[in-house]
C-alpha positions in Angstrom: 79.5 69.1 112.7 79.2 68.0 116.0 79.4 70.8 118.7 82.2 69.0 120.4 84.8 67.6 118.1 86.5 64.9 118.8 90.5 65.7 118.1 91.2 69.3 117.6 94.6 71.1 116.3 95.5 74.5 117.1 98.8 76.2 116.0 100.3 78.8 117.8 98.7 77.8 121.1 101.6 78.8 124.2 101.1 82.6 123.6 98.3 84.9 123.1 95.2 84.0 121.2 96.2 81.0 120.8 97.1 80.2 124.6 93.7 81.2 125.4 91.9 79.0 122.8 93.9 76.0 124.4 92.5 76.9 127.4 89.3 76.7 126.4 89.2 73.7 124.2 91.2 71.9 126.9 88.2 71.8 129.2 86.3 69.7 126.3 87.9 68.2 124.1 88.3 64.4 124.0 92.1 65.0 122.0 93.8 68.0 121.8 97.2 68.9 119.8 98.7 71.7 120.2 101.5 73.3 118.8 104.7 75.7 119.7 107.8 76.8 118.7 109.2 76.2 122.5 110.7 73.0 123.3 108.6 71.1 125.1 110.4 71.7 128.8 110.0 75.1 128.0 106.4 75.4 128.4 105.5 72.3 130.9 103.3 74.4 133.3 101.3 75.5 130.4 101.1 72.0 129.3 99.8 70.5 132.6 97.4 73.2 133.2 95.7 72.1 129.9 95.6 68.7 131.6 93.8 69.8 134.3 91.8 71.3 132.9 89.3 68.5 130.8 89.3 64.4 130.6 90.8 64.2 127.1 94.1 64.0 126.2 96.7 66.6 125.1 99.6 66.5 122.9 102.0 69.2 122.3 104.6 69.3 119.4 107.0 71.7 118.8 107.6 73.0 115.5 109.1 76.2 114.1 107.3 77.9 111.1 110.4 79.1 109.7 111.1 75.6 108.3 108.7 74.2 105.8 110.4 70.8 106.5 109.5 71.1 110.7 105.9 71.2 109.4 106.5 68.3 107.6 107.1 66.4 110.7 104.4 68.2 112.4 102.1 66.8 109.9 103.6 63.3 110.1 103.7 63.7 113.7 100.2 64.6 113.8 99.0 61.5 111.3 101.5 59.0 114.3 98.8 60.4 117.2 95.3 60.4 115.2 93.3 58.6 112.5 90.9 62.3 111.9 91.5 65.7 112.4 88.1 67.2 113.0 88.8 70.4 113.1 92.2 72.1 112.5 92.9 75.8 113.5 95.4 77.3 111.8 96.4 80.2 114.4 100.3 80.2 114.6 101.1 83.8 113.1 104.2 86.5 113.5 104.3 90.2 113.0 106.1 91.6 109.9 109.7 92.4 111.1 111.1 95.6 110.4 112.6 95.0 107.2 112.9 92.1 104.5 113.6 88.7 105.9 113.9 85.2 105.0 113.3 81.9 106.4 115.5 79.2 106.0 113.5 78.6 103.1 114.3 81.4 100.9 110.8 82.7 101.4 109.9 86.2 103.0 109.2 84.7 106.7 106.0 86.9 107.2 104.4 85.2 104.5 106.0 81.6 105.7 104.8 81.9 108.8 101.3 83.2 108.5 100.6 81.6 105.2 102.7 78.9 103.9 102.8 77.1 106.3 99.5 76.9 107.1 99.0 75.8 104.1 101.3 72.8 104.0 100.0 71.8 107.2 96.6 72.1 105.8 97.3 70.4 102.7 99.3 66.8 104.2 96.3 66.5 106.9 93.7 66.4 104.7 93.3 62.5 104.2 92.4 63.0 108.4 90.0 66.5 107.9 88.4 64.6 105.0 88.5 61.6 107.2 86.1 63.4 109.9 84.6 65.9 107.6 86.6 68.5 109.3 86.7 72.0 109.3 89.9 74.2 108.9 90.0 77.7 110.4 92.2 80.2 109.6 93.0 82.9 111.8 93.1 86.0 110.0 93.1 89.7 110.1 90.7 92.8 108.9 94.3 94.6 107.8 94.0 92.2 105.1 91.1 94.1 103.3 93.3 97.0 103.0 96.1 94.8 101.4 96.9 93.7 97.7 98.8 91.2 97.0 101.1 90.7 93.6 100.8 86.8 92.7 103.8 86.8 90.7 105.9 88.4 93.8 104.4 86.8 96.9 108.0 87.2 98.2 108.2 91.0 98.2 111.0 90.7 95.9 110.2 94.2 94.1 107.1 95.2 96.2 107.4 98.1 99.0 108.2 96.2 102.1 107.0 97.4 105.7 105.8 95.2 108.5 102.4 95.8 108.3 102.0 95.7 104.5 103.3 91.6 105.2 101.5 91.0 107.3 98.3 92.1 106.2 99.4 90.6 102.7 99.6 87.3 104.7 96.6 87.4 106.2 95.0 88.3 102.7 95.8 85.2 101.0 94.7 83.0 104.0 91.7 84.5 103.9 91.8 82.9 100.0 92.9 79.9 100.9 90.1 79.4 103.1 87.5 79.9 100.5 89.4 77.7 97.7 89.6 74.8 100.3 85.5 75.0 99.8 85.4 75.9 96.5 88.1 74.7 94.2 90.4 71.9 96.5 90.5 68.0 95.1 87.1 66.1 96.1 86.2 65.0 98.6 86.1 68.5 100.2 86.2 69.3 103.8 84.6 73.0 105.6 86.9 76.0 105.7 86.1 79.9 107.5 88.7 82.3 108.1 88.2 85.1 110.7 89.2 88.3 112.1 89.2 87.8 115.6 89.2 90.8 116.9 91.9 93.5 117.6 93.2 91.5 120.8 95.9 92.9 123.1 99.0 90.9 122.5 102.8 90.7 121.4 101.9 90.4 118.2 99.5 93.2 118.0 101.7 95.8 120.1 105.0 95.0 117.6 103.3 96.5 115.1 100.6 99.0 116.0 100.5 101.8 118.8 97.0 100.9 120.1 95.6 98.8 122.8 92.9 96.2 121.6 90.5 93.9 123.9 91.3 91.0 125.8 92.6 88.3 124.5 90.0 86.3 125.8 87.8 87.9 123.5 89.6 87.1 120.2 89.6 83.2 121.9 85.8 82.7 122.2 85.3 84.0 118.8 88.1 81.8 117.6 86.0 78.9 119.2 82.6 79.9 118.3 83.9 79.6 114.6 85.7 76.0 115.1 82.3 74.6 117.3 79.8 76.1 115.2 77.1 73.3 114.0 76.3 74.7 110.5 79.6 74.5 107.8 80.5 78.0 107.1 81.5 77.3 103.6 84.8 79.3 103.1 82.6 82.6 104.6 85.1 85.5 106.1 83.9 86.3 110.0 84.7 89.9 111.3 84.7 88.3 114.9 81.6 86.4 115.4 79.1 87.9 112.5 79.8 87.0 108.5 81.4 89.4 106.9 82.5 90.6 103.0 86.1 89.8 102.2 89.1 91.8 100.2 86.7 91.7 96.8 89.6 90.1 95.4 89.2 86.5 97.4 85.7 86.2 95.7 87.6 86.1 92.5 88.1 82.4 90.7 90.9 83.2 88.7 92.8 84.9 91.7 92.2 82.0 93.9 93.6 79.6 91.5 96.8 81.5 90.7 97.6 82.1 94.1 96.9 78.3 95.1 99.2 77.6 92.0 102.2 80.2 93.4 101.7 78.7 96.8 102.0 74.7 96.1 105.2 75.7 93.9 106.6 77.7 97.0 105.8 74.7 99.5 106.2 71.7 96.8 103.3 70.9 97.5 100.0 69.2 95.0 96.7 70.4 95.1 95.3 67.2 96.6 97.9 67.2 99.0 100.4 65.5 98.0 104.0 66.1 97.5 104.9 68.0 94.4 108.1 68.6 92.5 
């Protein structure tokens, strides 16, 4: 890869991390979409700050996470602005809530938010990642290496909820999905890393866990780093900026697959992409 991409996406980008990985990649990038739940109005300022920051152009499209069909337009909204997706950062993420909930969907929304729907994002751009060679990288979390996760109830149907046991069961099978994009995905295949970036001080952090963390700048360079890096990562797991070993159970063939399997059925969605039943 090139160490400048040419057209970047970034979920989650008008509030922590995220906000300051747009900030970043703003001042460089020749095309930039970026994505919100807010209504566009809602975060203008943000918007032209990004502008002023680099030549290239910026997009913003709202979409909210609790609706796999508003990340069906995002895709298709995404495919109307760009021929390639060079590299696609799947960031966008919630804390568990305090007890069981459920999109509009019928899904638990933790695992919606943080997993699903990355996935179905992932999955209808990759004609444009494959286009460019791109690279996909998903945000994750080190909670995930504490975490199990139950294939046949990804919903949390009969599993103990609490808001951090979600969460870091979300994060858990991104960090999968990462590695089967490399791995075990339709051909042509395109690079995938997933990443801990770092326990950052933010909303997100603080609705879940009494501690304070590092600046959120922090968690945005390594966030960077791992979407600018020249070399493909090759579905590797990054505890902030060095290669780390996963949950033992993401190296696992057979897990990867039925997971992938559970996953396409929950967002009707085909392995290559396409839509399912």
């Amino acid at each position: 890869m090139s160490t400048v991409p040419s057209t970047l996406v970034l979920t989650g980008a008008t509030s922590g991390i995220g906000e300051a990985v747009a900030h970043r990649l703003a001042a460089h990038a020749p095309r930039l979409i970026v994505h919100g739940p807010q209504r566009s109005e809602d975060v203008s300022r943000f918007l032209a700050h990004l502008k002023e920051l680099g030549p290239g152009d910026v997009h913003y499209i709202q979409a909210d996470f609790d609706e796999l069909a508003a990340v069906e337009t995002l895709a298709e909204r995404i495919t109307g602005l760009t021929d390639r997706v060079d590299v696609l950062i799947n960031n966008a993420g919630r804390p568990g809530p305090t007890a069981r909930q459920l999109s509009s969907d019928g899904n638990e929304r933790t695992l919606q938010t943080n997993y699903l729907a990355p996935v179905l994002l992932t999955a209808r751009l990759a004609p444009l990642l494959r286009a460019a060679r791109g690279r996909v990288v998903n945000v994750s979390s080190a909670t995930h290496l504490s975490a199990s996760l139950n294939i046949d109830d990804l919903n949390m149907e009969h599993a103990a909820y609490s808001s951090t046991n979600a969460y870091s069961r979300s994060k858990l099978a991104l960090v999968a999905h990462a590695r089967w994009l490399v791995d075990q995905a339709p051909e042509p295949r395109y690079d995938a890393v997933s990443l801990h970036p770092g326990v950052i001080r933010t909303t997100l952090l603080h609705a879940m866990f009494d501690i304070d963390g590092d600046p959120v700048i922090d968690g945005a360079r390594n966030v960077v780093r791992a979407a600018n890096a020249a070399a493909p990562w090759k579905g590797k797991y990054l505890d902030e900026d060095r290669p780390s070993r996963p949950n033992l159970v993401v190296l696992k063939t057979e897990f990867r697959r039925l997971l992938m399997e559970q996953t396409f059925r929950l967002t009707r969605t085909g392995a290559d992409g396409t839509h399912g039943p």
